[in-house]
C-alpha positions as YAML, in Angstrom:
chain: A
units: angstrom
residues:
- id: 1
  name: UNK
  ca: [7.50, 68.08, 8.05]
- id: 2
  name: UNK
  ca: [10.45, 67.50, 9.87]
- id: 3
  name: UNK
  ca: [10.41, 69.05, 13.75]
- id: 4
  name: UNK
  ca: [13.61, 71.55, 12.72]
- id: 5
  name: UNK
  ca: [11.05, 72.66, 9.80]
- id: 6
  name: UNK
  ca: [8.07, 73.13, 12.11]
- id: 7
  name: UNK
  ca: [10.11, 75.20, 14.31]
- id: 8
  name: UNK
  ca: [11.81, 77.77, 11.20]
- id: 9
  name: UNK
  ca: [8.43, 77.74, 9.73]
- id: 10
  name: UNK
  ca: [6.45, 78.92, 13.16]
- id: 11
  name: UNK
  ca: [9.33, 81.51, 13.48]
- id: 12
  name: UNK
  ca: [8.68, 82.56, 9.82]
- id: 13
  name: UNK
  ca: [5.25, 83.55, 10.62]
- id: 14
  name: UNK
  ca: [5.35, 85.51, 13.92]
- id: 15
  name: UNK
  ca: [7.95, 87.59, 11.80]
- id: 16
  name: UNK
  ca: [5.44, 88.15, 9.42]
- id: 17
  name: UNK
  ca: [2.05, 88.27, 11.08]
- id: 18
  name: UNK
  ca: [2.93, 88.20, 14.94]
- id: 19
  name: UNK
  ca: [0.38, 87.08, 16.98]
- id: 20
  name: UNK
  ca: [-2.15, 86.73, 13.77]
- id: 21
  name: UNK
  ca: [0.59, 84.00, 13.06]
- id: 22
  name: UNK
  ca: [-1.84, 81.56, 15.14]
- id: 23
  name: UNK
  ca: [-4.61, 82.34, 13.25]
- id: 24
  name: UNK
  ca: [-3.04, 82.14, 9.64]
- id: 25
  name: UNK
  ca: [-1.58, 78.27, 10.65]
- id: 26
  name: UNK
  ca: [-5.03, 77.33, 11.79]
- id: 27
  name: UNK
  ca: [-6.26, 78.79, 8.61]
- id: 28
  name: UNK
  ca: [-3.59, 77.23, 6.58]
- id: 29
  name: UNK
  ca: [-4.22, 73.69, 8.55]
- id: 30
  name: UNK
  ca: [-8.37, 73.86, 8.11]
- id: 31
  name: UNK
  ca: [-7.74, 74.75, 3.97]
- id: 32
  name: UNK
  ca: [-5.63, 71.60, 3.48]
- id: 33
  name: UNK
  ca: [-7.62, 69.27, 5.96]
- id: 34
  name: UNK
  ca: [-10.61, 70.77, 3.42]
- id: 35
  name: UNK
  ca: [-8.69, 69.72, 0.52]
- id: 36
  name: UNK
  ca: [-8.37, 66.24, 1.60]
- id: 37
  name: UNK
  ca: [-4.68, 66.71, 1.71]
- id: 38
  name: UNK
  ca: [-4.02, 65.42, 5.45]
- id: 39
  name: UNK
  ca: [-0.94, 65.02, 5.47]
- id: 40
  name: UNK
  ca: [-0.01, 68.45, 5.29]
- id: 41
  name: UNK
  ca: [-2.93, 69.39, 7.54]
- id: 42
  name: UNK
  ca: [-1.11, 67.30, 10.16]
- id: 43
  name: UNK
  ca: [2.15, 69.45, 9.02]
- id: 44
  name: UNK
  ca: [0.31, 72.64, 9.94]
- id: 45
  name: UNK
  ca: [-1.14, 71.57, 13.18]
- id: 46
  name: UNK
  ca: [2.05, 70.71, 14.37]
- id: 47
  name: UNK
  ca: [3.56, 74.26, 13.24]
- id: 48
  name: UNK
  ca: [-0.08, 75.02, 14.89]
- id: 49
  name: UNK
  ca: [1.10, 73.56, 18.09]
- id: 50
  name: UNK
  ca: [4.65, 75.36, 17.80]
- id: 51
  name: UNK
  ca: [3.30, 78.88, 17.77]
- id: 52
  name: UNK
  ca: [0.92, 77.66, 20.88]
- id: 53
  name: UNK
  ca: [3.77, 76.91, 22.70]
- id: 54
  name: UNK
  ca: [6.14, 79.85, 21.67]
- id: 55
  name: UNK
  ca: [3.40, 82.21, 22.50]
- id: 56
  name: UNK
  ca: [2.81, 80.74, 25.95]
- id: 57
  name: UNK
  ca: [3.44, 82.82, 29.04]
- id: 58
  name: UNK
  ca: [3.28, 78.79, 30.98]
- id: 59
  name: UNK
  ca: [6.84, 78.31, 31.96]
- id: 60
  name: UNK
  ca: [7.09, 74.00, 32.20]
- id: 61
  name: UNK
  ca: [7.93, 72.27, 35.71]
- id: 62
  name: UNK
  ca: [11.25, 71.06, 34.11]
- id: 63
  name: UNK
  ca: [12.54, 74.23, 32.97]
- id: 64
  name: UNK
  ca: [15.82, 76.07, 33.46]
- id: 65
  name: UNK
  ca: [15.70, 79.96, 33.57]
- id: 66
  name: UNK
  ca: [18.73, 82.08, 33.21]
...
């Protein structure tokens, strides 16, 4: 999954489930890791990691804030 995908896709969810968006990627991720289909697994972790970050309060070092 491309990282432009990722990004729409984590979007996508926290319009439709908000913060249960974490939980239905982690879902989503486990079902295809179960499946034996890893390589979207991997997909879904990294939309997964996406939501992790977007729902972060941790501003990082490097940041600019306007």
């Amino acid at each position: 999954m491309s990282r432009q995908k990722v990004w729409r896709t984590a979007h996508s969810l926290i319009k439709r489930y908000g913060k249960g968006a974490i939980i239905h990627a982690a879902l989503q991720m486990e079902e295809f890791f179960d499946e034996g289909d890893f390589q979207e697994s991997v997909a879904w972790e990294s939309v997964l990691e996406a939501l992790e970050e977007l729902f972060s309060e941790d501003v990082p070092a490097n940041a600019v804030i306007h």
